[in-house]
C-alpha positions as CSV (number, residue, x, y, z in Angstrom):
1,X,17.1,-34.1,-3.4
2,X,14.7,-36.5,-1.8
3,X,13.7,-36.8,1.6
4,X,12.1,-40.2,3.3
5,X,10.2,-40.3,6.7
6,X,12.4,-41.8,9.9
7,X,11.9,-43.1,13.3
8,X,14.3,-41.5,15.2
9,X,13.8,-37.7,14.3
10,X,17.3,-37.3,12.5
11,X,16.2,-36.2,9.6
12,X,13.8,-33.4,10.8
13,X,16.3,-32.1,13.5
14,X,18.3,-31.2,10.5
15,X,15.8,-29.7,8.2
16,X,15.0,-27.6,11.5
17,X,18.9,-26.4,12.0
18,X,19.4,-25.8,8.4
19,X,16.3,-23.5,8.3
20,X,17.7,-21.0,10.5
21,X,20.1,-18.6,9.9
22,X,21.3,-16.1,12.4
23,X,18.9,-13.7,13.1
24,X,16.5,-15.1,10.3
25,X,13.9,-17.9,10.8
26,X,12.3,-19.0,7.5
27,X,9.5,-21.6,7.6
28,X,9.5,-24.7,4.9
29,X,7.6,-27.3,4.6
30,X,8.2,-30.2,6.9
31,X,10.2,-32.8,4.8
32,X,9.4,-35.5,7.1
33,X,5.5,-35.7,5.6
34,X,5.0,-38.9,3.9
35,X,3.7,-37.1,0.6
36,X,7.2,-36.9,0.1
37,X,8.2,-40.6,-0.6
38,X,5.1,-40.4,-3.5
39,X,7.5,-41.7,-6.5
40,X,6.1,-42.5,-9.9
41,X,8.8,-45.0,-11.6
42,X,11.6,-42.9,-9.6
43,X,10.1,-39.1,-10.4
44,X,9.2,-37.6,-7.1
45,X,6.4,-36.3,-7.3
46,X,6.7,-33.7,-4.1
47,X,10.1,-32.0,-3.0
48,X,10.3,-29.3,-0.3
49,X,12.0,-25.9,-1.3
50,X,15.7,-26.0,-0.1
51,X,17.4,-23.7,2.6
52,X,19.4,-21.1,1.5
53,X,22.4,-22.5,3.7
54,X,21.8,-25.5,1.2
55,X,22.6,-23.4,-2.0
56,X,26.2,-23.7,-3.2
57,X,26.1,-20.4,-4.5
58,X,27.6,-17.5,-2.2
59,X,24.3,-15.6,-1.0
60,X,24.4,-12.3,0.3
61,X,24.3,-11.8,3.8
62,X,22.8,-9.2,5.8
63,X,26.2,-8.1,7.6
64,X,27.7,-7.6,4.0
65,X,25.0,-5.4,2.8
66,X,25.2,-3.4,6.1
67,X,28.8,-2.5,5.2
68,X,27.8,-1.5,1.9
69,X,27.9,2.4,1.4
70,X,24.4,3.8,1.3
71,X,24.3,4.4,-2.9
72,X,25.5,0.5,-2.7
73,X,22.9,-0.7,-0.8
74,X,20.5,1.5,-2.6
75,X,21.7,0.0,-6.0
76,X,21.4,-3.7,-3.8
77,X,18.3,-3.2,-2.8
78,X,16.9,-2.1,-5.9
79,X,18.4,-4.9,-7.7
80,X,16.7,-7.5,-5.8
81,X,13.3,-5.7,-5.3
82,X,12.8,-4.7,-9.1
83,X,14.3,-8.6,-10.1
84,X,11.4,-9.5,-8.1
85,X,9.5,-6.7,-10.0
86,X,8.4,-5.2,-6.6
87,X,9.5,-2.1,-4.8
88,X,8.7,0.0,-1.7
89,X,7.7,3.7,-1.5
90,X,10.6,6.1,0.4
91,X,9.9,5.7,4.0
92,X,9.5,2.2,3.9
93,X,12.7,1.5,1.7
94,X,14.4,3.9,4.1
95,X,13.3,2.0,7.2
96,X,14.2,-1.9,5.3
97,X,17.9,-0.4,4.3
98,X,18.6,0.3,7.9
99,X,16.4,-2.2,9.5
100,X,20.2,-4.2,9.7
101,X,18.1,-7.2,8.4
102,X,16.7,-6.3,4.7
103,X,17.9,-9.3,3.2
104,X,16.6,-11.7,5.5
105,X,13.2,-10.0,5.8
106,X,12.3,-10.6,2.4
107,X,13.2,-14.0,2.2
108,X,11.1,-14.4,5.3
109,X,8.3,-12.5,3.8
110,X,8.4,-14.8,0.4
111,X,8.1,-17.5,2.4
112,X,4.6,-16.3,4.3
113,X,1.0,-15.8,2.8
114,X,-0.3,-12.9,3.5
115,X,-1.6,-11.3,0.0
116,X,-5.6,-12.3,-0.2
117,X,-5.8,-13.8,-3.1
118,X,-9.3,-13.9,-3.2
119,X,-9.8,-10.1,-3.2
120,X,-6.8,-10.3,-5.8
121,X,-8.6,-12.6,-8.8
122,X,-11.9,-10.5,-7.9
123,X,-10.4,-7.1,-8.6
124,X,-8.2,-7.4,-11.6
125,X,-11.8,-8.9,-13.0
126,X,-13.4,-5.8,-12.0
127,X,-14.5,-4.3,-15.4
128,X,-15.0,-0.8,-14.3
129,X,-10.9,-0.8,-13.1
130,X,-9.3,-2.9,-16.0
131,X,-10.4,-3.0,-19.7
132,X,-12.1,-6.1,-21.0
133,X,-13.8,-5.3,-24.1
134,X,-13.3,-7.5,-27.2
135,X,-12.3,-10.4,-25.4
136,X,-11.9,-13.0,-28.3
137,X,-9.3,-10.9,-29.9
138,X,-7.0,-9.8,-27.7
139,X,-4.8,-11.6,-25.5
140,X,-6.6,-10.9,-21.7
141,X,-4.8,-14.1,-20.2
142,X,-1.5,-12.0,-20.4
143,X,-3.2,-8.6,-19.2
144,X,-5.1,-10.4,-16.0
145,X,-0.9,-11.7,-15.2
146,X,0.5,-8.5,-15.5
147,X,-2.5,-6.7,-13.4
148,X,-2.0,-9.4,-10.6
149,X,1.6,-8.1,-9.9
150,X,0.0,-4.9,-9.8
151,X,-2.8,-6.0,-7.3
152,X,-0.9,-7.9,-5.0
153,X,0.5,-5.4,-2.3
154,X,3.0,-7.7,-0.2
155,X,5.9,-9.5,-1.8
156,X,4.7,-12.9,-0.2
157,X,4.6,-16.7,-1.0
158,X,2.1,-16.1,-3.7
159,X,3.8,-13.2,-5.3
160,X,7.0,-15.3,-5.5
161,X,5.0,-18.0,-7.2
162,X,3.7,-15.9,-9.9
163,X,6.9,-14.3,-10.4
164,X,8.9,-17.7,-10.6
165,X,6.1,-18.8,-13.3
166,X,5.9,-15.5,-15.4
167,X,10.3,-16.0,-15.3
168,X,9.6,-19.5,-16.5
169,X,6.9,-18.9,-19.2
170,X,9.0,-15.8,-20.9
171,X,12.1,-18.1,-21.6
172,X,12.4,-20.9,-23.9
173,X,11.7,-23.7,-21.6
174,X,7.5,-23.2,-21.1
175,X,6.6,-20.1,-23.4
176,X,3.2,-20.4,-24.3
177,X,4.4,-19.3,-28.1
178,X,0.4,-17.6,-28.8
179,X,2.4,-16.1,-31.9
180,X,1.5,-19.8,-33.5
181,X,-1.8,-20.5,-35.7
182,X,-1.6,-23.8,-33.5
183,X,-1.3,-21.8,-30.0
184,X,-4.0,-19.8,-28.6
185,X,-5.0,-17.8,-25.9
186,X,-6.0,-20.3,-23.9
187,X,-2.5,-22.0,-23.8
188,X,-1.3,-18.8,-21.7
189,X,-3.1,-19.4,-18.7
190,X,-2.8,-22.8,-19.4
191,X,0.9,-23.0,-19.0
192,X,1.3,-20.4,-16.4
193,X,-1.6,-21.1,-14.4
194,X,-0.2,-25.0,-13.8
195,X,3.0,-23.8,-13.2
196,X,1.9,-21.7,-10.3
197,X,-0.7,-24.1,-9.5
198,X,2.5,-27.1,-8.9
199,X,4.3,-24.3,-6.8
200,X,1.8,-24.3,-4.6
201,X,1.5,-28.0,-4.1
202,X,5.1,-28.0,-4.2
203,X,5.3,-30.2,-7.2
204,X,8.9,-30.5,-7.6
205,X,10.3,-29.0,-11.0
206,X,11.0,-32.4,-12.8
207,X,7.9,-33.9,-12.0
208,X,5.8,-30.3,-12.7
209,X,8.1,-30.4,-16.4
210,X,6.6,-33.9,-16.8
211,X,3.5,-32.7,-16.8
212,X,4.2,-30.3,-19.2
213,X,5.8,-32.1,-21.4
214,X,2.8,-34.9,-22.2
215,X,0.6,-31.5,-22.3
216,X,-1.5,-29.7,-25.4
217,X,0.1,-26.8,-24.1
218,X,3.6,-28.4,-25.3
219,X,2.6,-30.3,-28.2
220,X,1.0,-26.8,-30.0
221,X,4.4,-25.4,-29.8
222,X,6.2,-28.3,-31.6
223,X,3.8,-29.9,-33.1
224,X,5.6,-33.6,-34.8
225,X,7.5,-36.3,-32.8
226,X,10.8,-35.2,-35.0
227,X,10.0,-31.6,-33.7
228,X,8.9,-32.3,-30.2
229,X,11.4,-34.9,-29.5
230,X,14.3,-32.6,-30.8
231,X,13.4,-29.7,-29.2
232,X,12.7,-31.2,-25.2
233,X,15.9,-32.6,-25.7
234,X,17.9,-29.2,-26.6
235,X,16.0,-27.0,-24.9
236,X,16.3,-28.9,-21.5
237,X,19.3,-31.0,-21.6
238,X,21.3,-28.9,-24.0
239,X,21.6,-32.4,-26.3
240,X,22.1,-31.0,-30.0
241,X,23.0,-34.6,-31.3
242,X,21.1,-35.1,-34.4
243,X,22.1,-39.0,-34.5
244,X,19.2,-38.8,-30.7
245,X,16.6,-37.1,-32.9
246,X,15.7,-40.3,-35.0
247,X,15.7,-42.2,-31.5
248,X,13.3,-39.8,-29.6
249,X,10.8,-39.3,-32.7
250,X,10.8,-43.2,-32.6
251,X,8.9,-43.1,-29.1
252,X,6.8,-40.2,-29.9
253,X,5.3,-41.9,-33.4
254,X,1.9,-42.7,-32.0
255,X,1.8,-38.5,-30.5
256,X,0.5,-35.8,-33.1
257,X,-1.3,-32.7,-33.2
258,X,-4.8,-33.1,-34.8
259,X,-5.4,-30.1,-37.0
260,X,-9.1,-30.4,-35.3
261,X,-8.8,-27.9,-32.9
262,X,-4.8,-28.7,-32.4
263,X,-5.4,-31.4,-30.2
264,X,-3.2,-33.9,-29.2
265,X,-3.9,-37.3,-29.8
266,X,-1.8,-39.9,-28.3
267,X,-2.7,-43.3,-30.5
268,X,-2.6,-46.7,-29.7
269,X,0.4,-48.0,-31.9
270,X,3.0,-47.2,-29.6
271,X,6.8,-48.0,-30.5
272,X,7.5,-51.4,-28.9
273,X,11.8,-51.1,-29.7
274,X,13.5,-49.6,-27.1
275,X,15.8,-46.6,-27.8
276,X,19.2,-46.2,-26.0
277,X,18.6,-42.5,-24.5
278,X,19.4,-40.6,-20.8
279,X,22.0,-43.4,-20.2
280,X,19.1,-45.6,-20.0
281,X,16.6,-47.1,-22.9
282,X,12.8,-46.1,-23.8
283,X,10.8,-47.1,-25.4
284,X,6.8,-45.0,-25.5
285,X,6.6,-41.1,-25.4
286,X,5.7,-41.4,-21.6
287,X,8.9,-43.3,-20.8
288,X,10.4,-40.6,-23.1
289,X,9.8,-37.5,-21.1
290,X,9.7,-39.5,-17.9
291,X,13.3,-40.6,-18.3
292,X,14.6,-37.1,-19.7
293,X,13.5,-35.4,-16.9
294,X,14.8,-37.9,-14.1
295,X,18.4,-37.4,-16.4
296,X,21.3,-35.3,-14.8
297,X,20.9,-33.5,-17.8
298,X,17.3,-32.2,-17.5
299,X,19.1,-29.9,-14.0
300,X,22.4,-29.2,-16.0
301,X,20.2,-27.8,-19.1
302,X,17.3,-25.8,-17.0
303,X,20.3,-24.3,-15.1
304,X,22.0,-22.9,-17.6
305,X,18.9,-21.9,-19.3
306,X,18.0,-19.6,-16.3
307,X,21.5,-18.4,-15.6
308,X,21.4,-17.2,-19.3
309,X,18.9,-15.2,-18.9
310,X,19.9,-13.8,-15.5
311,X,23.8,-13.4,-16.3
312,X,23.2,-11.4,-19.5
313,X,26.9,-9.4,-19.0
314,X,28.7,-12.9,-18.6
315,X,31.0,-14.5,-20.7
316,X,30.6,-18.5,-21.6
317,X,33.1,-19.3,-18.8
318,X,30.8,-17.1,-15.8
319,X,27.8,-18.0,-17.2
320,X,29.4,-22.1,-16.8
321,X,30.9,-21.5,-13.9
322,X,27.7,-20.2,-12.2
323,X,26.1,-23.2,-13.4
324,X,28.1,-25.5,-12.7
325,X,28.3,-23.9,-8.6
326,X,24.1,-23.9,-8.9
327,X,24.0,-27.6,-10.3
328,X,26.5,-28.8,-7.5
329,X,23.4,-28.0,-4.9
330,X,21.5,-30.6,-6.3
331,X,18.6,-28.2,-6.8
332,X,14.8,-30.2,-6.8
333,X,12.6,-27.1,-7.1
334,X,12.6,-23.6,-9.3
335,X,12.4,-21.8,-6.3
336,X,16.0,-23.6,-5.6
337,X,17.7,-22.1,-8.9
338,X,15.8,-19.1,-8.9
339,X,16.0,-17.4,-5.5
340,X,19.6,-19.1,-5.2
341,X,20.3,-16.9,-8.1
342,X,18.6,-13.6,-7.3
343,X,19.9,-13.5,-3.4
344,X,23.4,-14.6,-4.3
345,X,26.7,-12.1,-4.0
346,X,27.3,-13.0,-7.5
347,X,24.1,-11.1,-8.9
348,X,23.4,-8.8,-6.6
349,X,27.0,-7.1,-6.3
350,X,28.7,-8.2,-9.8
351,X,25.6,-8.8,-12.7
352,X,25.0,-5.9,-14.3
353,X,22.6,-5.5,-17.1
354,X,19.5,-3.5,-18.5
355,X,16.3,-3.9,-17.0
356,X,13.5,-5.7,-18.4
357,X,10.6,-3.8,-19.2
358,X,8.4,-5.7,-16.8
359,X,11.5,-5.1,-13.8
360,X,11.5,-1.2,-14.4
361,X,7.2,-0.8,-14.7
362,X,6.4,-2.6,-11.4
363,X,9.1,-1.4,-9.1
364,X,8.5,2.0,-10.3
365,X,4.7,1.4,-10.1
366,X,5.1,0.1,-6.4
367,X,7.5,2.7,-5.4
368,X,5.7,5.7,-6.7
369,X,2.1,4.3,-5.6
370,X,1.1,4.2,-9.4
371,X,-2.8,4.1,-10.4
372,X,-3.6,2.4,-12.9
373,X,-6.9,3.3,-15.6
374,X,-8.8,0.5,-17.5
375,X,-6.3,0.6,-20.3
376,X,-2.9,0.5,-18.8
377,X,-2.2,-3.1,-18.7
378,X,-3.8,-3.1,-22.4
379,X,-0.9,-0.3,-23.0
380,X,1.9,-1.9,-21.3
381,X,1.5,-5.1,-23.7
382,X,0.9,-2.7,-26.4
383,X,4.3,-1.5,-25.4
384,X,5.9,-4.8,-25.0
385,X,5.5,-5.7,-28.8
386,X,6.5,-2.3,-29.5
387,X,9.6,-3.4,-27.8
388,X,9.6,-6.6,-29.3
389,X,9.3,-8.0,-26.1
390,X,6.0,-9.2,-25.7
391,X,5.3,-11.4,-23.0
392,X,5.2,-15.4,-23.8
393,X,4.3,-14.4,-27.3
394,X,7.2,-16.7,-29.0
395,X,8.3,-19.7,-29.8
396,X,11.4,-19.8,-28.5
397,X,11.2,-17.4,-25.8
398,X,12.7,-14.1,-25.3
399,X,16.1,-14.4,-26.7
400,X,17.1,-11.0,-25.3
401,X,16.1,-10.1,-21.8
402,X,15.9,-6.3,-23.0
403,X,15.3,-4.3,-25.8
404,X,18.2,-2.5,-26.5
405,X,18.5,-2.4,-30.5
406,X,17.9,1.7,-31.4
407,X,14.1,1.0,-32.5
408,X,12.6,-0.8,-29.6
409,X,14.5,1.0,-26.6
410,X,12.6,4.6,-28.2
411,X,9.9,2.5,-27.2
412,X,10.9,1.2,-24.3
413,X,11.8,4.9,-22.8
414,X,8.8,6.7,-24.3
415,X,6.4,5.0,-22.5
416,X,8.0,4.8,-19.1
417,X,8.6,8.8,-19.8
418,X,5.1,9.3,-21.0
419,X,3.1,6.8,-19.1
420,X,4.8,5.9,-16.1
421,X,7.2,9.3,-14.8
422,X,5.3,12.1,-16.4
423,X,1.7,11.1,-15.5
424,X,0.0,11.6,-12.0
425,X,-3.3,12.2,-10.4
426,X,-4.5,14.1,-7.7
427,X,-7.8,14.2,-5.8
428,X,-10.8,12.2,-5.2
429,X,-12.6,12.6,-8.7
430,X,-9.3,10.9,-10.0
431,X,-8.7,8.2,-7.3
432,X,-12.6,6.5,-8.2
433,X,-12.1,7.0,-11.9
434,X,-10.4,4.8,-14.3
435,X,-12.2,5.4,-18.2
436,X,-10.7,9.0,-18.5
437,X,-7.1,9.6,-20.2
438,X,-5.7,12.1,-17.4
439,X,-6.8,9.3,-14.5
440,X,-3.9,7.6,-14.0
441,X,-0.1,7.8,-12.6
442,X,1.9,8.4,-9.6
443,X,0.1,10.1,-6.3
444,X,0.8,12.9,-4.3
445,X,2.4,11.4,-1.3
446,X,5.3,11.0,-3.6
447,X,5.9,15.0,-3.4
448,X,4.9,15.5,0.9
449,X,6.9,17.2,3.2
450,X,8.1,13.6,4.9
451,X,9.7,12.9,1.5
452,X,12.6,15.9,2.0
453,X,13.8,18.3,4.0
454,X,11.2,21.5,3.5
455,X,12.2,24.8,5.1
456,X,9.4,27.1,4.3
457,X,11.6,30.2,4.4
458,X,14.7,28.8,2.2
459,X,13.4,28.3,-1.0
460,X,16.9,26.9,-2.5
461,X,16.9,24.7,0.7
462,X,13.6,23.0,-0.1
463,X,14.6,22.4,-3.8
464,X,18.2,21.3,-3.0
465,X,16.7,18.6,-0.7
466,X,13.8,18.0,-3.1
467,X,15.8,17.4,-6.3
468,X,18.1,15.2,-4.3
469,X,15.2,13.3,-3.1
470,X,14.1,12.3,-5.9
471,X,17.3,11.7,-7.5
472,X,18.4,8.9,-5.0
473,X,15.0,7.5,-4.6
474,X,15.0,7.3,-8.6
475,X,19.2,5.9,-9.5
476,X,20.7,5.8,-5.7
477,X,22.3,8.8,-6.7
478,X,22.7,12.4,-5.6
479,X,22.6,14.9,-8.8
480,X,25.9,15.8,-10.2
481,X,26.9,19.7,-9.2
482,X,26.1,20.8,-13.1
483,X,22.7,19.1,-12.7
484,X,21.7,20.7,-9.6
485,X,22.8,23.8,-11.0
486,X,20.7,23.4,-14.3
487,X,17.4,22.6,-11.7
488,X,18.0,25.6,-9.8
489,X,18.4,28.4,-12.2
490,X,15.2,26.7,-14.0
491,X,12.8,27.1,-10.8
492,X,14.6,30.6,-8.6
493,X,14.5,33.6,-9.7
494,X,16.8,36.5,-8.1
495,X,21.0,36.5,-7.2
496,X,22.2,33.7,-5.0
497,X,21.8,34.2,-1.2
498,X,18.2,35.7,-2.3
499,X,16.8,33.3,-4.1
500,X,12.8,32.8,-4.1
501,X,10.8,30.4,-6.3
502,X,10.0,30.8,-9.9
503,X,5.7,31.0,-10.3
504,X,5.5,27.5,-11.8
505,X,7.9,25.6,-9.2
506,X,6.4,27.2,-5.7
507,X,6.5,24.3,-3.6
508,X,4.0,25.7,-0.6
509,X,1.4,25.7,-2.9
510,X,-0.8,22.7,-1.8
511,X,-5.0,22.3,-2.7
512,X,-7.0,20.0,-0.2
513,X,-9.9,18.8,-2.0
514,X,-13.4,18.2,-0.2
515,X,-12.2,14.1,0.8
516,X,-9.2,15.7,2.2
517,X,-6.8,14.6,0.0
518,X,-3.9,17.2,-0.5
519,X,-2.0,17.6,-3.9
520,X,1.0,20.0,-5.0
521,X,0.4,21.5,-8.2
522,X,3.7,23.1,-8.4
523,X,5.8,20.2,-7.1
524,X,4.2,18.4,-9.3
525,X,5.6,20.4,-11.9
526,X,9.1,20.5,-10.5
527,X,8.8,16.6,-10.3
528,X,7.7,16.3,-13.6
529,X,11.2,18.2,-14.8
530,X,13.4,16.1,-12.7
531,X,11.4,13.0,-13.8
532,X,11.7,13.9,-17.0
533,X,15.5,14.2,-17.0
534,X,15.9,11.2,-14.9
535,X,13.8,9.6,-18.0
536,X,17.2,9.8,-20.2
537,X,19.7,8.6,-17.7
538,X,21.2,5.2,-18.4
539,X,20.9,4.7,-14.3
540,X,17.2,4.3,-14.6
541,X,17.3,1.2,-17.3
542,X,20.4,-0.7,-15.9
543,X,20.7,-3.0,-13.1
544,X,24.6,-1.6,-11.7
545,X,27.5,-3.6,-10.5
546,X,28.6,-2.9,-7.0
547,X,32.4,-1.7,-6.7
């Protein structure tokens, strides 16, 4: 989609009505600015992010989550938020369910700025809060991404950008492949870092890809003109025709990778034959990427890219169906695939898959106000590999979205049990500190009286309310009648109908410390039990389908 300035004031009278939906105002870029008719040899260089009432996919509106039964829209809501890898602590994600306009006030809120980014960059470079020791052999350029979605508070403009790029840089179509002897460290925030950078310039995706493309970043990844020309070609227009391969290395024969510090060298004896490819003929490696990227193709092949790794339950007819619906919107932007994806009925009520690892950590880390210590990000990536799911590590991506062989989930579900649900802080010592081992995990307000229904004189009250608290807040949920049970006769002591609490689980125990700052010793403990069970149900891992 391309827009051109008019006279008469058509064309911005209709950006302005398809910008509104009922209820939601959501505030794009004017299309009318004359940055928009930059071309370079027909590649836009600028597009505006589309309207949702321009996406051809169904998205979910805010009347049909209201209708939704309240474990639904918990399962909804969760969905979206954790896809986003953001959450909201109890009260608030109470209020937004029943605000009757969730939906539309996140998409409002990704399209505001209101995250400093400033304070952001400056704190996940704070030494004393996030480790940074050794820095020529360890990769710090994933860490500082990963602490960023940590640091940011509000799901905003910036936070979307981020996201879109980290999506982006974990799938086969820009991962930085560091698992290379030609990539380095560098490369990551290379890669990333310009793909957020053309977000915020709005760059549109072919012309951002472009870029890419004729970059170091690309040409250490596949590293010959056979290679590179092969691979641009399958990876982003799905072409697996070996007779193009002789064709695109022909343009590229003047591009290679010096072994000098893999750097890329473009020399001066360019092909001068054209070569019949995209419909159309080229005939240097410019004219090469240029034209792929202008080629229907380029949208048909990032589509379907992104809906693979999205639509990880769907047959080859959903997943080409869904593309097919998402290509039909003439999408000019990621943010036009992506957010037409993740706000559509067809992932939100019918997807269902296993989380990411990324997904569960951040929503659980926003929704339990998680504290980090120096070392956690230098964990979580630890973990990742452990998974076999480190993050834009190799070459050709992650070809799973989650690891679910027997090896990598023990890892996947040992540290979310041991670093994640099991860990918590309490008190001021704890809250400034970030070197010691038992500094870090969820806080108090998780466990305060606003969170459940306390009755100070009904012990089996409190802890019927408090284990189904944390149940739905956890899977959307309440705990089956054999689970409640198996909670109940672990913390009371004494017959039914005289029931008080067992010494370890009395849940009017509270310490104030001299900052003020109250903690629950022995809900912690109860906590840590539910947690701990919650840990080993499939409910926690899996994204579910709405019924």
């Amino acid at each position: 989609m391309s827009y051109s300035a008019d006279n008469n004031g058509f064309l911005s009278s209709i950006y302005m009505l398809l910008s509104q939906q009922p209820g939601c105002t959501l505030n794009y870029d004017d299309p009318t600015d004359p940055k928009y008719e930059l071309v370079y040899r027909g590649l836009h260089y600028y597009h505006t992010d589309m309207s949702p009432s321009g996406y051809r996919l169904t998205q979910l509106t805010d009347t049909i989550f209201n209708a939704l039964s309240e474990s639904n829209k918990r399962k909804v809501a969760d969905k979206l938020l954790a896809t986003l890898f953001f959450g909201y602590a109890a009260p608030d994600l109470q209020q937004k369910i029943h605000s009757g306009n969730f939906l539309c006030s996140i998409r409002s809120s990704l399209a505001e700025k209101t995250n400093d980014m400033v304070a952001v960059e400056n704190e996940i470079r704070n030494e004393e809060h996030f480790y940074r020791a050794d820095n020529n052999w360890r990769p710090y350029e994933v860490f500082d991404i990963l602490a960023r979605f940590y640091v940011m508070e509000d799901l905003d403009m910036h936070y979307l950008h981020n996201w879109m790029a980290y999506i982006l840089t974990q799938t086969i179509l820009f991962s930085p492949a560091y698992e290379l002897d030609s990539s380095h460290y560098p490369n990551i925030s290379s890669t990333y870092n310009w793909l957020v950078l053309d977000m915020d310039d709005d760059i549109g995706m072919r012309y951002s890809t472009y870029l890419h493309m004729i970059s170091v970043d690309n040409w250490r990844r596949f590293r010959s003109p056979e290679d590179n020309g092969r691979e641009m070609m399958e990876i982003y227009t799905l072409d697996f025709d070996d007779d193009n391969v002789p064709r695109a290395a022909t343009t590229l024969q003047n591009w290679f990778l010096d072994q000098d510090s893999d750097t890329l060298v473009v020399g001066l004896n360019e092909n001068t034959i054209p070569q019949d490819l995209f419909g159309t003929t080229v005939t240097t490696g410019f004219e090469y990427y240029r034209e792929l990227v202008k080629s229907q193709g380029f949208i048909t092949g990032t589509v379907r890219r992104l809906v693979d790794f999205f639509f990880t339950d769907y047959d080859e007819a959903d997943k080409q169906r869904v593309t097919d619906i998402i290509v039909s919107s003439q999408p000019a932007t990621w943010q036009d695939i992506l957010l037409q994806i993740v706000f559509s009925e067809e992932y939100l009520l019918h997807a269902t898959r296993a989380k990411s690892a990324e997904e569960l950590f951040f929503s659980l880390a926003k929704k339990l106000d998680y504290k980090n210590y120096k070392d956690t990000f230098f964990h979580f990536n630890e973990a990742l590999d452990d998974m076999h799911q480190s993050s834009m590590k190799y070459k050709l991506g992650k070809l799973t979205r989650t690891p679910l062989d027997t090896f990598s989930f023990a890892y996947y579900h040992k540290f979310f049990r041991e670093r994640v649900l099991m860990a918590n802080v309490c008190g001021f010592t704890e809250e400034t500190t970030y070197d010691d081992w038992n500094t870090f995990g969820w806080r108090p307000p998780l466990l305060g009286d606003d969170r459940f229904s306390y009755n100070p004189d009904d012990p089996e009250a409190s802890l019927r309310s408090f284990i189904s608290y944390l149940f739905v807040f956890m899977i959307h949920r309440e705990p089956t009648l054999d689970e409640m049970n198996m909670f109940l006769d672990n913390m009371l002591s004494g017959e039914p109908g005289n029931r008080d609490y067992q010494w370890s689980y009395r849940l009017y125990v509270s310490e104030v410390d001299a900052e003020g700052y109250t903690c629950y010793p022995r809900r912690e403990n109860a906590a840590e039990d539910i947690l701990d069970y919650i840990s080993r149900l499939s409910e926690l891992y899996m994204f579910q389908e709405v019924q």
